[in-house]
SERO-199237 format. One line per 4 residues: their letters; for each residue x, y, z of C-alpha. Coordinates in nm, 3 decimals, always signed. Each point is the difference from the previous one (the first is absolute). Example, Ala and Ser with C-alpha at 12.3 -4.5 7.8 and 13.67 -1.06 7.14 Angstrom:
REM SERO-199237
AS) +1.230/-0.450/+0.780 ~ +0.137/+0.344/-0.066
This chain:
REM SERO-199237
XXXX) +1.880/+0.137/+1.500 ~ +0.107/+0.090/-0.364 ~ +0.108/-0.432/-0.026 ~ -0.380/+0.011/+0.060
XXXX) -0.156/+0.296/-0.186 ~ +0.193/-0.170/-0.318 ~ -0.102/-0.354/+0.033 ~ -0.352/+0.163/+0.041
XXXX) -0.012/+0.176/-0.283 ~ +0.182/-0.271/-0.273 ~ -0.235/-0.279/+0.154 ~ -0.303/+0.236/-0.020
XXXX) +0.069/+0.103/-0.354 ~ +0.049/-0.352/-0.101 ~ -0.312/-0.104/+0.104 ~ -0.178/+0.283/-0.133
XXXX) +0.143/-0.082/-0.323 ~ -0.143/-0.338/+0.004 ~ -0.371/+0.052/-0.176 ~ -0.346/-0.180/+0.028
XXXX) -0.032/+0.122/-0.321 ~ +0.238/-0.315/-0.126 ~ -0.261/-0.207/+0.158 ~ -0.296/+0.158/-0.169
XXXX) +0.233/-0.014/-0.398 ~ +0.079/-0.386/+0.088 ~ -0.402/-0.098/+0.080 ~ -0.136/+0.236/-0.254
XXXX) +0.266/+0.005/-0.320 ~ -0.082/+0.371/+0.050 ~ +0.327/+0.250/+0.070 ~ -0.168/+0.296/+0.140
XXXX) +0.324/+0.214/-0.009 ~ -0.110/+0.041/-0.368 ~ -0.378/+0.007/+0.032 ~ -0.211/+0.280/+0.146
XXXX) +0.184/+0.229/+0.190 ~ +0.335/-0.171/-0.064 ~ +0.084/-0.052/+0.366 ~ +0.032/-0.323/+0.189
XXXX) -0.241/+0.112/+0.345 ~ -0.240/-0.179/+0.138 ~ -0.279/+0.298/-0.192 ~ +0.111/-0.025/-0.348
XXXX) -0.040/-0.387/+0.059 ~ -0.304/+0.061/+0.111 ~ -0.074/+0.207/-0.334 ~ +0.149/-0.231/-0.238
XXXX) -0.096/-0.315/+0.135 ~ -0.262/+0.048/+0.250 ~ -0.063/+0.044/+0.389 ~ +0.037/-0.351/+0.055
XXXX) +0.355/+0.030/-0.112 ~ +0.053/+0.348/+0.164 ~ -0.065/-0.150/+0.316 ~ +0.254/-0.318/-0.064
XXXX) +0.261/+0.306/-0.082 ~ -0.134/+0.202/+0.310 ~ +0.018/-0.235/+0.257 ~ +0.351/-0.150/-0.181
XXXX) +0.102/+0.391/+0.053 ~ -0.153/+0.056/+0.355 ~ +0.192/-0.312/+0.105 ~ +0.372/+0.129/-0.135
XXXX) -0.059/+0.364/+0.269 ~ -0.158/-0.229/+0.303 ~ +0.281/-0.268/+0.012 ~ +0.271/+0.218/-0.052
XXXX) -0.136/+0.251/+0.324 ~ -0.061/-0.325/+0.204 ~ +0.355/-0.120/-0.068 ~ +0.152/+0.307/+0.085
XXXX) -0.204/+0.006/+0.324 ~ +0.093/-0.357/+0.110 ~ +0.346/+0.057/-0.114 ~ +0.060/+0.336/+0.201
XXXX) -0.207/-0.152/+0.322 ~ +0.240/-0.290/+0.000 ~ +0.274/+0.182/+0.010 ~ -0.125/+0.307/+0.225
XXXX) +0.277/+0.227/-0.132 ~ -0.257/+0.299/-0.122 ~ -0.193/+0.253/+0.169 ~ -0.372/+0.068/-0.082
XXXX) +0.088/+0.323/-0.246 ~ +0.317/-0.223/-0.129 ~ -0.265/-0.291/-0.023 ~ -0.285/+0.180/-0.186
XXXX) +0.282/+0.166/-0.244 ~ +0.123/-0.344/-0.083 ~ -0.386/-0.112/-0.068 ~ -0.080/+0.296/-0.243
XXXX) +0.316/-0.047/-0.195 ~ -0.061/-0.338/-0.031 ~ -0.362/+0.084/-0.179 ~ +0.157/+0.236/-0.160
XXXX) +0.244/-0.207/-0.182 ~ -0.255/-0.260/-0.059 ~ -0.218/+0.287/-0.160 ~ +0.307/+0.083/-0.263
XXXX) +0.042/-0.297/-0.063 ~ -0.361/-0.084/-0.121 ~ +0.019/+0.362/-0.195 ~ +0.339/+0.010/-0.128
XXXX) +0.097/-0.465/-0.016 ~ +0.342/-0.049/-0.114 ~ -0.132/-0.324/-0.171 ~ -0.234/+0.219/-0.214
XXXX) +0.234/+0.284/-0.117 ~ -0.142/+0.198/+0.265 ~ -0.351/+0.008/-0.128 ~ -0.267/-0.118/+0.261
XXXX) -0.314/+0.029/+0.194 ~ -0.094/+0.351/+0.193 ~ +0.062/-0.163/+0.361 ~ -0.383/+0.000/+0.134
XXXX) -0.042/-0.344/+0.034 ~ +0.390/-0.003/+0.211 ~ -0.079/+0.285/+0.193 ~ -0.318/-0.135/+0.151
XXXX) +0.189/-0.289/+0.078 ~ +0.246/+0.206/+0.176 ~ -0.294/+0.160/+0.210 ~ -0.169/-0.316/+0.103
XXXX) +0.336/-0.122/+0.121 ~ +0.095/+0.347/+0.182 ~ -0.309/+0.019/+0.200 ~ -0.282/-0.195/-0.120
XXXX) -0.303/+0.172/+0.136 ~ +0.118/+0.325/-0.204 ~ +0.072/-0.194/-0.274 ~ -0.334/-0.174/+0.018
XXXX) -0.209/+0.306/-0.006 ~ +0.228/+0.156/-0.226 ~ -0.053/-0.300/-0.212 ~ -0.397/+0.002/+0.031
XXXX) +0.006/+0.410/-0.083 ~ +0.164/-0.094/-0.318 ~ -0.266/-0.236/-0.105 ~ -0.282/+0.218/+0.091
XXXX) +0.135/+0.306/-0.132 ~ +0.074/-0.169/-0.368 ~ -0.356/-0.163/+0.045 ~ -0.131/+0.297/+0.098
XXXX) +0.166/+0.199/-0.313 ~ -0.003/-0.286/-0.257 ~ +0.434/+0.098/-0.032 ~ +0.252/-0.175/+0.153
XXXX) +0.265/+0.268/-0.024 ~ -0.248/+0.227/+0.254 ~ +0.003/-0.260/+0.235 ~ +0.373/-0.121/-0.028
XXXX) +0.059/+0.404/+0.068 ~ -0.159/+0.010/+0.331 ~ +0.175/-0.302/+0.104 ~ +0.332/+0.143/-0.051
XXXX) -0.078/+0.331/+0.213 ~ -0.139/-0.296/+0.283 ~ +0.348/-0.122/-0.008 ~ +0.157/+0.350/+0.034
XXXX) -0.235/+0.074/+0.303 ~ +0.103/-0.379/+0.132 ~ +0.361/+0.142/-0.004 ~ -0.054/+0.289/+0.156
XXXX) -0.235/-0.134/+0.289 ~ +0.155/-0.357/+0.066 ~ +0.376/+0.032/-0.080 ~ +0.240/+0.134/+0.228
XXXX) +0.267/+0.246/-0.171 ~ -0.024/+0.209/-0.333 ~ +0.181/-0.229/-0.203 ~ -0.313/-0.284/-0.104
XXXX) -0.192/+0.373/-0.036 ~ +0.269/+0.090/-0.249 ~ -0.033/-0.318/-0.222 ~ -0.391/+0.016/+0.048
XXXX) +0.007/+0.298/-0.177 ~ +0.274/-0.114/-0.223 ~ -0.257/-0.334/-0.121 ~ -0.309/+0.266/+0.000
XXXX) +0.200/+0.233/-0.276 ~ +0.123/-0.327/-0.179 ~ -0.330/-0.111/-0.034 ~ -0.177/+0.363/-0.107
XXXX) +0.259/-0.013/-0.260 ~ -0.048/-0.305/-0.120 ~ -0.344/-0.024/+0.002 ~ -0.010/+0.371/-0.234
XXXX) -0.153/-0.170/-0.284 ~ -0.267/-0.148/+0.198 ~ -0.069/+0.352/+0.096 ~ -0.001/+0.135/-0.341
XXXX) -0.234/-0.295/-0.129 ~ -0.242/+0.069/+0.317 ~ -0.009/+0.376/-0.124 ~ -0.085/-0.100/-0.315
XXXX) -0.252/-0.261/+0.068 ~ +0.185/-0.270/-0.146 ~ +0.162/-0.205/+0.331 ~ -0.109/-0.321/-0.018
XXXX) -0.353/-0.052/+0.224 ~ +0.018/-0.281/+0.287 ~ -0.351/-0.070/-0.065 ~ +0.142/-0.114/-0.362
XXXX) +0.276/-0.200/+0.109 ~ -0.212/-0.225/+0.206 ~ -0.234/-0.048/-0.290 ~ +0.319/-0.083/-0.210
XXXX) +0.063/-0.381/-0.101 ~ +0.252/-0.243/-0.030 ~ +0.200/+0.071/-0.330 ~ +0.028/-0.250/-0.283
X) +0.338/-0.162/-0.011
């Protein structure tokens, strides 16, 4: 089990290290790490460049937290060596390292996205009809508000409830809350700009054009 739980978590961070964000600087010319919020997620792509390059880094990042889950899964069913609590604690600290790896990349001095994009990958792959509606809240609630950061928010406490109602065991409950406090404190200045009325509008960022290169 611990051969396992540290495979897991170096693989996981790995990937999570690995950014769509690259993608986006290579089409665009554009290095969002040093433009807009100065953060390489799949949002402050969608700021600097925009949405149609948010959603090339989105997906990008949704894909890193869905593959890692499913080969986990396949992995652990091949070999049949887990229980279902041993199982689902594998699966949450293998989204988990994906997520710190995405915040915190090694290849970036540790500077990275916020882990929304990740996480909801991680959900979908979990159990896909939570993830799915959880997914669909998220859009309606950041329509429905014109902020992002509102509905990225409720998604988060979706995937704390999905722990709690889905998993078997306390420990994917423990990292759900874990991810949930990572992302409230990372997400801080969001919070102060919303206060202030000065967080970025989605309504704006969809208007928002290609830059000039």
């Amino acid at each position: 089990m611990i051969v396992w739980i540290v495979s897991i978590l170096l693989t996981g961070y790995i990937i999570g290290s690995l950014h769509g964000s690259k993608l986006a600087q290579w089409m665009s010319g554009v290095n969002i790490k040093k433009e807009g919020l100065n953060n390489s997620g799949a949002s402050n792509a969608t700021v600097v460049l925009g949405w149609k390059y948010g959603v090339l880094v989105g997906v990008i990042d949704i894909l890193k937290g869905a593959i890692m889950i499913i080969g986990v899964r396949v992995l652990s069913e091949q070999w049949s060596l887990f229980s279902s609590s041993e199982l689902d604690l594998l699966l949450y600290l293998a989204g988990a390292a994906v997520i710190l790896g995405h915040n915190f990349p090694v290849f970036t001095k540790f500077k990275g996205g916020k882990g929304t994009a990740s996480i909801i990958g991680v959900l979908l792959a979990l159990h896909w009809p939570v993830g799915l509606a959880g997914l669909l809240i998220l859009i309606c609630v950041t329509l429905l508000t014109d902020y992002l950061l509102i509905g990225v928010l409720f998604f988060y406490l979706i995937f704390l409830g999905a722990s709690v109602w889905t998993a078997d065991g306390t420990g994917p409950i423990l990292i759900a809350g874990f991810l949930f406090l990572m992302a409230s404190f990372l997400h801080i200045e969001n919070v102060q700009r919303l206060i202030r009325n000065e967080e970025t509008k989605i309504s704006s960022v969809i208007k928002k054009k290609k830059p000039s290169v």
